[in-house]
N, C-alpha and C positions, 0 to 999 in steps of 0.2 A: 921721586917725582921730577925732580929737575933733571934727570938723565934723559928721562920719557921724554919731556919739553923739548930737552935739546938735539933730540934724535926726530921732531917731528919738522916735512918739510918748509922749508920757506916760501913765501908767493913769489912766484913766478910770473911777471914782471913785479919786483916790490909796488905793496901799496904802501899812501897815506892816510892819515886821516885828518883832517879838521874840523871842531868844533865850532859852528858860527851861533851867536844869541840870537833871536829876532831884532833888538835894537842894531847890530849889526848886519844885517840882510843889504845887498846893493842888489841894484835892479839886473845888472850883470849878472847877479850872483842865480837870482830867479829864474831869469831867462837862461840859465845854462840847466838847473835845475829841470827845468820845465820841458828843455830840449831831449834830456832824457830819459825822464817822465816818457813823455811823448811818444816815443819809441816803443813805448809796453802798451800805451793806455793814450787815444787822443783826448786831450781835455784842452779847452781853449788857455790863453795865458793870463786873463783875467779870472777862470774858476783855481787856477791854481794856484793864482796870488792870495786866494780869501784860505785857501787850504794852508798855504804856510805861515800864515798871519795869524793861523788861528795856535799853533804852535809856538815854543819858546824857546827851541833849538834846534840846528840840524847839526847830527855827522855828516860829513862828506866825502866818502872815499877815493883818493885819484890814483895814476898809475902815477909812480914817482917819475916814471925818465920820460912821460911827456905831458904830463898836469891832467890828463884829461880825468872826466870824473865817470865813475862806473860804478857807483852806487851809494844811496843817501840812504838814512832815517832822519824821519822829524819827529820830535819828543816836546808832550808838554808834560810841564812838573805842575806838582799841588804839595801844600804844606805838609808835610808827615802829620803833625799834630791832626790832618783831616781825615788821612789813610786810617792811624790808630783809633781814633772816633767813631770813624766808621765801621772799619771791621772787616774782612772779606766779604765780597758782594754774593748774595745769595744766585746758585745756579742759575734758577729762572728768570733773575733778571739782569744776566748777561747779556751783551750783543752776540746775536746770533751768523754777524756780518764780520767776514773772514777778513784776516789779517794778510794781505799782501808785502814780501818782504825781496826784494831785489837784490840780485849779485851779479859779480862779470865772470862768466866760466873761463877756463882756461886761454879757451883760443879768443880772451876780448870779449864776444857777446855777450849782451846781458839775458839772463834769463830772470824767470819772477814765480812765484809759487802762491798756493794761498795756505794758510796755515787756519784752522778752524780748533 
């Protein structure tokens, strides 16, 4: 397995990643966030402050050799103890509301898909 690993290519320009909490979010932080939001999807910059508020962490993906960012997720967490409680959610009442998941293709642009 580790031969496989190490035979697969590298990104091209290297990424990073950074983990931020919400109790860490700068307004900087949003508004860079939101600038590339922006790019796929216009949403004003106060509907997307309520959207990552309502979360309790982002990844942040950048290119390393020039910080710019090229693709987030926001994740909120809940207790295990509540997942196990509950149980897998039953089909029917899943959201029926696709999951949109962002990346930078090769040449830099970001493309987005939805996932269902």
């Amino acid at each position: 397995m580790l031969q496989h690993l190490l035979r697969l290519p590298r990104h091209s320009p290297a990424v990073t990643l950074e983990s931020v909490r919400k109790e860490s979010y700068s307004e900087a932080l949003i508004q860079e966030l939101h600038a590339v939001s922006s790019s796929l999807m216009a949403e004003s910059l106060e509907h997307f402050h309520v959207h990552a508020l309502a979360n309790d962490l982002v990844h942040v993906f950048r290119r390393a050799d020039t910080g710019r960012i090229i693709g987030f997720q926001f994740w909120r967490t809940a207790p295990i103890s509540t997942a196990l409680r509950r149980g897998p959610m039953p089909r029917s009442t899943r959201s029926s509301a696709p999951t949109v998941v962002m990346w930078a293709s090769g040449s830099g642009s970001l493309r987005a898909t939805s996932l269902h």
